[in-house]
KEFI-419513 format. One line per 5 residues: their letters; for each residue x, y, z of C-alpha. Coordinates in nm, 4 decimals. Example, Ala and Ser with C-alpha at 12.3 -4.5 7.8 and 13.67 -1.06 7.14 Angstrom:
<sites>
AS = 1.2300/-0.4500/0.7800 ~ 1.3670/-0.1060/0.7140
</sites>
This chain:
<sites>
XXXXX = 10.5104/11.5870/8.8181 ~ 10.8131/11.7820/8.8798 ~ 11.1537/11.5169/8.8083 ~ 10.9677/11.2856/8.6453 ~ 10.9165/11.2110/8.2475
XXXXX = 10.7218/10.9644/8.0746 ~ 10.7684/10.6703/7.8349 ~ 10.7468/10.8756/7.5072 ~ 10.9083/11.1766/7.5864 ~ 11.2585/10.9965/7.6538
XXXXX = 11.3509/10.6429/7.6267 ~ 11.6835/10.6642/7.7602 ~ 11.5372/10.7689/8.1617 ~ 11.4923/10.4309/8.3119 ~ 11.5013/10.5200/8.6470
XXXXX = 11.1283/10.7094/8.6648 ~ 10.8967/10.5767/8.4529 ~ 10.4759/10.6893/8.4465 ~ 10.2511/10.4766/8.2361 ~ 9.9620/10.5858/8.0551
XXXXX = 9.6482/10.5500/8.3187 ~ 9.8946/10.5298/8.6459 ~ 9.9635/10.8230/8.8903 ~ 10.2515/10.6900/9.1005 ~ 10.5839/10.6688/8.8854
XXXXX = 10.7519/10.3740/8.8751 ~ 11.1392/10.3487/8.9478 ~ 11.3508/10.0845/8.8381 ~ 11.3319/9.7553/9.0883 ~ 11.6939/9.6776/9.2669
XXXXX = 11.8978/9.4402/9.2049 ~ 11.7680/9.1173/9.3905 ~ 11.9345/8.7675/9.4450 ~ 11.7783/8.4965/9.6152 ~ 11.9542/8.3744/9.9256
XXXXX = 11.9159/8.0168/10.0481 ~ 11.8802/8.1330/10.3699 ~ 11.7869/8.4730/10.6224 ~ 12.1539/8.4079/10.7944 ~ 12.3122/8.3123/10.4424
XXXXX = 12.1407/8.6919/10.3541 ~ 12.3058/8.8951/10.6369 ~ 12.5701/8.6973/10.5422 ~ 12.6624/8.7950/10.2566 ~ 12.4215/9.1165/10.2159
XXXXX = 12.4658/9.2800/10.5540 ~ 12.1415/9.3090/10.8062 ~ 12.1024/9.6706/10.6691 ~ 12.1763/9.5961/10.2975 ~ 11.8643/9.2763/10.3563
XXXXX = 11.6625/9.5014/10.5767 ~ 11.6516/9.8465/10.3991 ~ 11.7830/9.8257/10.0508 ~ 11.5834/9.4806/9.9738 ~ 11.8668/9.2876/9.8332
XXXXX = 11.6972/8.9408/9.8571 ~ 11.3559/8.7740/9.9439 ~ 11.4276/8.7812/10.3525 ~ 11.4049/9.1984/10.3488 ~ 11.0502/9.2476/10.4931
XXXXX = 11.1798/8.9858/10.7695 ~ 11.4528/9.1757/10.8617 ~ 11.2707/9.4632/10.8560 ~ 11.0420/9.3290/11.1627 ~ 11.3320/9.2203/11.3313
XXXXX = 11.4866/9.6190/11.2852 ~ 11.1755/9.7589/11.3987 ~ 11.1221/9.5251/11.7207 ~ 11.5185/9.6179/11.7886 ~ 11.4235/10.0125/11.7800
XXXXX = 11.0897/9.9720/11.9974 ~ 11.2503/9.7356/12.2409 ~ 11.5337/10.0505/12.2888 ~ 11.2955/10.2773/12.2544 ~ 11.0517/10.1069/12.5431
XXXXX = 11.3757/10.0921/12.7559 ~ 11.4874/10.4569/12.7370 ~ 11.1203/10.5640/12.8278 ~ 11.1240/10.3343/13.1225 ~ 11.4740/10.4229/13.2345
XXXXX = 11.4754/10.7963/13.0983 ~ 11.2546/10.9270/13.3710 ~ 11.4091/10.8165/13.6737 ~ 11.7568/10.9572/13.5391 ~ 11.5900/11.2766/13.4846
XXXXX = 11.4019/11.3284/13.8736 ~ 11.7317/11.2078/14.0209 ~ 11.9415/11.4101/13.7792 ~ 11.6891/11.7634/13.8836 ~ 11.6828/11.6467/14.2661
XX = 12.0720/11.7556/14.2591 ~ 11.9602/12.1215/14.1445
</sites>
Protein backbone atom coordinates (compact mmCIF):
# COMPACT_ATOMS: atom_id res chain seq x y z
CA UNK A 1 0.00 0.00 0.00
CA UNK A 2 1.07 3.32 -1.08
CA UNK A 3 2.19 5.55 2.51
CA UNK A 4 2.35 2.77 4.45
CA UNK A 5 5.51 0.53 5.71
CA UNK A 6 5.68 -2.40 7.78
CA UNK A 7 7.18 -3.54 11.11
CA UNK A 8 10.59 -4.70 9.69
CA UNK A 9 11.29 -2.36 7.17
CA UNK A 10 11.44 0.69 9.75
CA UNK A 11 11.04 0.73 13.39
CA UNK A 12 11.09 4.28 13.90
CA UNK A 13 7.27 4.84 11.79
CA UNK A 14 4.84 4.42 14.58
CA UNK A 15 2.13 6.06 13.18
CA UNK A 16 1.16 3.18 10.30
CA UNK A 17 1.86 -0.01 11.26
CA UNK A 18 0.72 -3.57 9.01
CA UNK A 19 1.21 -6.85 10.75
CA UNK A 20 2.10 -9.96 9.21
CA UNK A 21 -1.47 -11.73 8.19
CA UNK A 22 -3.57 -8.22 8.51
CA UNK A 23 -4.70 -6.03 5.51
CA UNK A 24 -5.91 -2.85 7.21
CA UNK A 25 -2.86 -0.82 8.74
CA UNK A 26 -2.98 0.06 12.02
CA UNK A 27 -2.32 3.76 13.23
CA UNK A 28 -1.31 4.68 16.52
CA UNK A 29 -4.52 4.92 19.12
CA UNK A 30 -5.03 8.73 20.57
CA UNK A 31 -4.40 9.84 23.50
CA UNK A 32 -7.41 8.83 25.84
CA UNK A 33 -8.27 9.87 29.52
CA UNK A 34 -11.09 8.67 31.33
CA UNK A 35 -13.57 11.29 32.43
CA UNK A 36 -15.78 10.77 35.47
CA UNK A 37 -18.46 12.01 33.71
CA UNK A 38 -20.12 12.88 29.80
CA UNK A 39 -20.52 16.73 31.15
CA UNK A 40 -17.07 16.49 33.12
CA UNK A 41 -15.85 15.33 29.22
CA UNK A 42 -17.23 18.36 27.27
CA UNK A 43 -15.99 19.94 30.06
CA UNK A 44 -12.84 19.76 29.90
CA UNK A 45 -12.45 18.07 26.26
CA UNK A 46 -14.86 20.18 24.25
CA UNK A 47 -18.19 18.39 22.61
CA UNK A 48 -16.11 18.17 19.33
CA UNK A 49 -12.73 17.14 20.90
CA UNK A 50 -15.25 14.00 22.92
CA UNK A 51 -17.32 13.55 19.83
CA UNK A 52 -14.83 13.38 16.86
CA UNK A 53 -11.30 13.06 18.05
CA UNK A 54 -12.28 10.31 20.87
CA UNK A 55 -10.54 11.87 23.74
CA UNK A 56 -12.32 9.80 26.48
CA UNK A 57 -14.77 6.80 26.93
CA UNK A 58 -18.14 9.15 26.34
CA UNK A 59 -17.04 9.73 22.35
CA UNK A 60 -19.46 7.27 20.63
CA UNK A 61 -22.18 9.07 22.97
CA UNK A 62 -21.51 12.24 21.80
CA UNK A 63 -21.32 11.15 18.58
CA UNK A 64 -25.24 10.13 18.65
CA UNK A 65 -26.01 13.20 20.21
CA UNK A 66 -23.95 15.15 16.97
CA UNK A 67 -25.69 13.12 14.57
CA UNK A 68 -29.40 13.53 16.05
CA UNK A 69 -28.33 17.52 16.19
CA UNK A 70 -27.51 17.40 12.21
CA UNK A 71 -30.75 15.25 11.26
CA UNK A 72 -33.00 17.24 13.52
CA UNK A 73 -31.55 20.56 11.27
CA UNK A 74 -31.47 18.73 8.52
CA UNK A 75 -35.39 17.43 8.92
CA UNK A 76 -36.17 21.17 9.61
CA UNK A 77 -34.60 22.79 6.52
CA UNK A 78 -36.43 20.10 4.31
CA UNK A 79 -39.68 20.92 5.96
CA UNK A 80 -39.18 24.67 5.93
CA UNK A 81 -36.94 24.83 2.65
CA UNK A 82 -39.80 24.24 0.31
CA UNK A 83 -42.25 26.66 1.26
CA UNK A 84 -39.42 29.47 1.16
CA UNK A 85 -38.65 28.37 -2.23
CA UNK A 86 -42.65 28.41 -3.94
CA UNK A 87 -43.12 31.72 -2.12
CA UNK A 88 -39.66 32.97 -3.00
CA UNK A 89 -40.52 31.84 -7.23
CA UNK A 90 -44.28 33.15 -6.83
CA UNK A 91 -42.53 36.79 -6.73
CA UNK A 92 -40.90 36.02 -10.30
Amino acid sequence: MAGTKSESEDSSVTDVVIRKGERIPRRTPPQFEEASSLLDAIKRDGFFGTAMNDKNQYGPIVMMILLLIVATITGFMIKILPPILEWFGSLF
